[in-house]
Short mmCIF file of the C-alpha atoms (twelve columns), coordinates in Angstrom:
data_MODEL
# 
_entry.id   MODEL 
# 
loop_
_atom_site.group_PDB 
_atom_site.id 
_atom_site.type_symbol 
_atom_site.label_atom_id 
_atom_site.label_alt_id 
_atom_site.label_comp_id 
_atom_site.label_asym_id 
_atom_site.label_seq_id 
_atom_site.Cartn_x 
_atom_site.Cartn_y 
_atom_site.Cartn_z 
_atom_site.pdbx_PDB_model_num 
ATOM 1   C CA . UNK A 1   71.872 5.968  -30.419 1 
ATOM 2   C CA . UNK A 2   73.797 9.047  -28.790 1 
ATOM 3   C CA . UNK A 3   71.107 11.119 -27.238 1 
ATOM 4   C CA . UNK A 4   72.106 14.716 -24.957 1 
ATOM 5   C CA . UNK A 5   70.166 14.500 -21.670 1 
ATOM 6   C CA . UNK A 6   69.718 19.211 -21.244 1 
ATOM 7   C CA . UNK A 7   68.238 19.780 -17.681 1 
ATOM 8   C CA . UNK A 8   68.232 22.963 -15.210 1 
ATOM 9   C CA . UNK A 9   66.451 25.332 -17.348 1 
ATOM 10  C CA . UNK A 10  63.504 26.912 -15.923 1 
ATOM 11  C CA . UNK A 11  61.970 30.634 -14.395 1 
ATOM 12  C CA . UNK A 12  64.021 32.952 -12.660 1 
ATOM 13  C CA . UNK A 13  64.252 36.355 -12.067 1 
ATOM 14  C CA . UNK A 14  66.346 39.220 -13.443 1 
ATOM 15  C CA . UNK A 15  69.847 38.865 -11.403 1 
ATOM 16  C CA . UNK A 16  69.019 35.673 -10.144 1 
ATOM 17  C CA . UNK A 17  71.246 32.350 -11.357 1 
ATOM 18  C CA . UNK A 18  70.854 29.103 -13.207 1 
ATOM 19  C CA . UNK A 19  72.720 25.935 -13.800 1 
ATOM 20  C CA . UNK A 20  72.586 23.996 -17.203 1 
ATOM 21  C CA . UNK A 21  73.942 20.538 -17.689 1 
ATOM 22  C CA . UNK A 22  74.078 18.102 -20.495 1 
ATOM 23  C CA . UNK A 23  74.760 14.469 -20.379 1 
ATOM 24  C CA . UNK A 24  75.491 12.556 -23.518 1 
ATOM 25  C CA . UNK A 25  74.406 9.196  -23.179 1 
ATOM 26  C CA . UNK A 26  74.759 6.189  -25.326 1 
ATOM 27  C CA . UNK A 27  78.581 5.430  -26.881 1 
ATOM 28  C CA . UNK A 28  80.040 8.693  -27.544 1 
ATOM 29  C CA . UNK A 29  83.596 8.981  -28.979 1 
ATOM 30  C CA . UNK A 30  86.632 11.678 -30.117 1 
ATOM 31  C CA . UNK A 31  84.400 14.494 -28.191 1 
ATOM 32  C CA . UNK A 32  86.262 17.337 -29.823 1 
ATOM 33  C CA . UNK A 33  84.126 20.484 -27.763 1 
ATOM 34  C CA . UNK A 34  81.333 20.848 -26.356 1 
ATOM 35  C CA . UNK A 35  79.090 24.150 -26.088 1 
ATOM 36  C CA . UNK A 36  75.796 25.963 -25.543 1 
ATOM 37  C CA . UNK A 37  73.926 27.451 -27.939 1 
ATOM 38  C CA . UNK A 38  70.435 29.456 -27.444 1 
ATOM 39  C CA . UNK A 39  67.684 30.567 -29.644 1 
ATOM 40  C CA . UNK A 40  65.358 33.165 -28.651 1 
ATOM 41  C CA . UNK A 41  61.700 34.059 -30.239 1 
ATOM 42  C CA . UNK A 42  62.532 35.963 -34.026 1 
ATOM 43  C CA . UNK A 43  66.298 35.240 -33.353 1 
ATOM 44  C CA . UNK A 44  69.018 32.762 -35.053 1 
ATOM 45  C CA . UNK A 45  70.377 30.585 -32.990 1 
ATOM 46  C CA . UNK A 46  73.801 31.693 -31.743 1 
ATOM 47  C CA . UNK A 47  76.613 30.771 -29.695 1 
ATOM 48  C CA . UNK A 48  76.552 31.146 -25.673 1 
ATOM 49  C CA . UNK A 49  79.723 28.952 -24.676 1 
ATOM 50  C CA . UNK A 50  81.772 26.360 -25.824 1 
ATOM 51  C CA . UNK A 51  84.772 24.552 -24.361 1 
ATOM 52  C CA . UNK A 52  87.325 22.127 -26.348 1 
ATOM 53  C CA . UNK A 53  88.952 19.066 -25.463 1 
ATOM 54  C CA . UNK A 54  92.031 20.888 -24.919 1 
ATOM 55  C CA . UNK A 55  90.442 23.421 -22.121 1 
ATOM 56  C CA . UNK A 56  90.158 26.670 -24.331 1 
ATOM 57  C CA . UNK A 57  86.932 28.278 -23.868 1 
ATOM 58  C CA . UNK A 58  84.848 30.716 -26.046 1 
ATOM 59  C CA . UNK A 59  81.433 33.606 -24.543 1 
ATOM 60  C CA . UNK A 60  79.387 35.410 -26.627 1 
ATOM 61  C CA . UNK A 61  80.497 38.632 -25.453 1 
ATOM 62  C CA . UNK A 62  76.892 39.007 -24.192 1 
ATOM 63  C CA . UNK A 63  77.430 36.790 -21.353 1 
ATOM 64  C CA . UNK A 64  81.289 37.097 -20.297 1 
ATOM 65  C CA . UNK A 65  81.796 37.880 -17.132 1 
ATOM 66  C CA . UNK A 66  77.832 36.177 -15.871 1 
ATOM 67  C CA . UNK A 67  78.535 32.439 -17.567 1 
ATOM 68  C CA . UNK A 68  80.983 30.214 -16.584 1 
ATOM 69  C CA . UNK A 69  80.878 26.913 -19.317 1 
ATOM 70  C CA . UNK A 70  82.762 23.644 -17.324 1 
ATOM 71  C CA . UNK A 71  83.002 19.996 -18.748 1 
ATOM 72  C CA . UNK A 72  83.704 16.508 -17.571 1 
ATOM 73  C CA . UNK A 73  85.768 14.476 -20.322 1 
ATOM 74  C CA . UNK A 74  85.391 11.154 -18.157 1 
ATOM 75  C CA . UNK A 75  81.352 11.814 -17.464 1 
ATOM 76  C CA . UNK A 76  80.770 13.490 -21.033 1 
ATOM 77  C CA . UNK A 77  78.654 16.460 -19.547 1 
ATOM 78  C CA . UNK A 78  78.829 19.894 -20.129 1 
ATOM 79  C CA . UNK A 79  77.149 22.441 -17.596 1 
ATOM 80  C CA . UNK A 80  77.130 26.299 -17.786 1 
ATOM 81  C CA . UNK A 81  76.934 28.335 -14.631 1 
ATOM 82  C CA . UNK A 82  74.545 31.611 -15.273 1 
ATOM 83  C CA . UNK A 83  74.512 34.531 -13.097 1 
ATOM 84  C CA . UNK A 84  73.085 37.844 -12.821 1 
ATOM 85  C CA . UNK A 85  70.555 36.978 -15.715 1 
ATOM 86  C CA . UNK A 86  68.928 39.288 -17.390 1 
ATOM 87  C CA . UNK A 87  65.852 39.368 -19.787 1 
ATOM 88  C CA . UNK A 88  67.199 39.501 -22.827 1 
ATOM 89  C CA . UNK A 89  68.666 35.734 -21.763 1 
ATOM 90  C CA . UNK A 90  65.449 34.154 -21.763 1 
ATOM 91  C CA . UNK A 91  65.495 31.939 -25.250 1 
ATOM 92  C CA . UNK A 92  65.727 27.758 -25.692 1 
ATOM 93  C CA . UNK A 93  69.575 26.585 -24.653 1 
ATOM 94  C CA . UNK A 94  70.650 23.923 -26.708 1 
ATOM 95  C CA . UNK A 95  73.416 21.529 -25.647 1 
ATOM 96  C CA . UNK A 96  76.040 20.895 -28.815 1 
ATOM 97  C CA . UNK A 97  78.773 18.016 -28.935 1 
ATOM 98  C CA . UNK A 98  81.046 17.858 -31.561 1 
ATOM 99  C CA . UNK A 99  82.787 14.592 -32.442 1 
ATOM 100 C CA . UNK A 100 85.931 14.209 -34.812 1 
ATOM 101 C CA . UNK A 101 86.692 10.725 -36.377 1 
ATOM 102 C CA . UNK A 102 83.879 10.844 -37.980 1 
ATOM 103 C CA . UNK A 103 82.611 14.626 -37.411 1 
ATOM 104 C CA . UNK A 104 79.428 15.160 -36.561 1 
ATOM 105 C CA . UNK A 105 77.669 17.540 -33.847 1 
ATOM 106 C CA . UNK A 106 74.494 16.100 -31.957 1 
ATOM 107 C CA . UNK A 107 72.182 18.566 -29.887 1 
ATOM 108 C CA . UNK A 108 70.222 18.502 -27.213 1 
ATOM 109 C CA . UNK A 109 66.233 18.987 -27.311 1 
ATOM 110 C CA . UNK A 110 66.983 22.452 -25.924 1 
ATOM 111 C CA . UNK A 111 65.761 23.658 -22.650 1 
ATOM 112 C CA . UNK A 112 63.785 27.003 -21.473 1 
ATOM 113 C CA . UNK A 113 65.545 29.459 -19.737 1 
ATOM 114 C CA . UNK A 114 63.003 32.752 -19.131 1 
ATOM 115 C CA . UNK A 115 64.154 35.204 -16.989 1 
ATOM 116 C CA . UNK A 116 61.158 37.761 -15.615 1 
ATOM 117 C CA . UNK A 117 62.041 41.715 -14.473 1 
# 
C-alpha cells in the first residue's frame, strides 16, 4: 500500500526556517504533481505549494517569496524550504501526490509546524 512518509515539522520561532519532506513509499506510478497543503485550527485546508511533473510550480500568495517547493521524480519526495516564518504559518502540513492512470491523490498524516513570536 502507497503510504507518504511527512517529516521536519516541528517549533520554531518567528523568522526562523524549516524544511518539510515527503517520501512516498510503496509502488507509486504516473506521479502527475506533488504539493503541500496545511490546515490550521478553525481553518479549511488550503494550498501552500505544489509542483507538476513538468516543473511548473504554484504558492499561495501567502508564502511566495519565504517557500521554495522542490521534488525528486527518481526518489518520489517532495520537500518545501520555509523561511522567515511567521505565526500565522503554524497549522498541520499535509503532503499531497497526485497520480494519473488511474487518478487518485494520497496524503500524508500531516505534520506540525508552530511557529512562536
Amino acid at each position: 500500500q502507497v503510504q507518504l512518509v511527512e517529516s521536519g515539522g516541528g517549533l520554531v520561532q518567528a523568522g526562523g526556517s524549516l524544511r518539510l519532506s515527503c517520501a512516498a513509499s510503496g509502488s507509486i506510478v504516473n506521479i502527475a504533481a506533488m504539493g503541500w497543503y496545511r490546515q490550521a485550527p478553525g481553518k479549511q485546508r488550503e494550498l501552500v505549494a505544489a509542483i507538476t511533473s513538468g516543473g511548473r510550480v504554484d504558492y499561495a500568495d501567502s508564502v511566495k517569496g519565504r517557500f521554495t517547493i522542490s521534488r525528486d521524480n527518481a526518489k518520489n519526495t517532495v520537500s518545501l524550504q520555509m523561511s522567515s516564518l511567521k505565526p500565522e504559518d503554524t497549522a498541520v502540513y499535509y503532503c499531497n501526490v497526485r497520480v494519473s492512470w488511474p487518478f487518485r491523490n494520497y496524503w500524508g498524516q500531516g505534520t506540525q509546524v508552530t511557529v512562536s513570536s
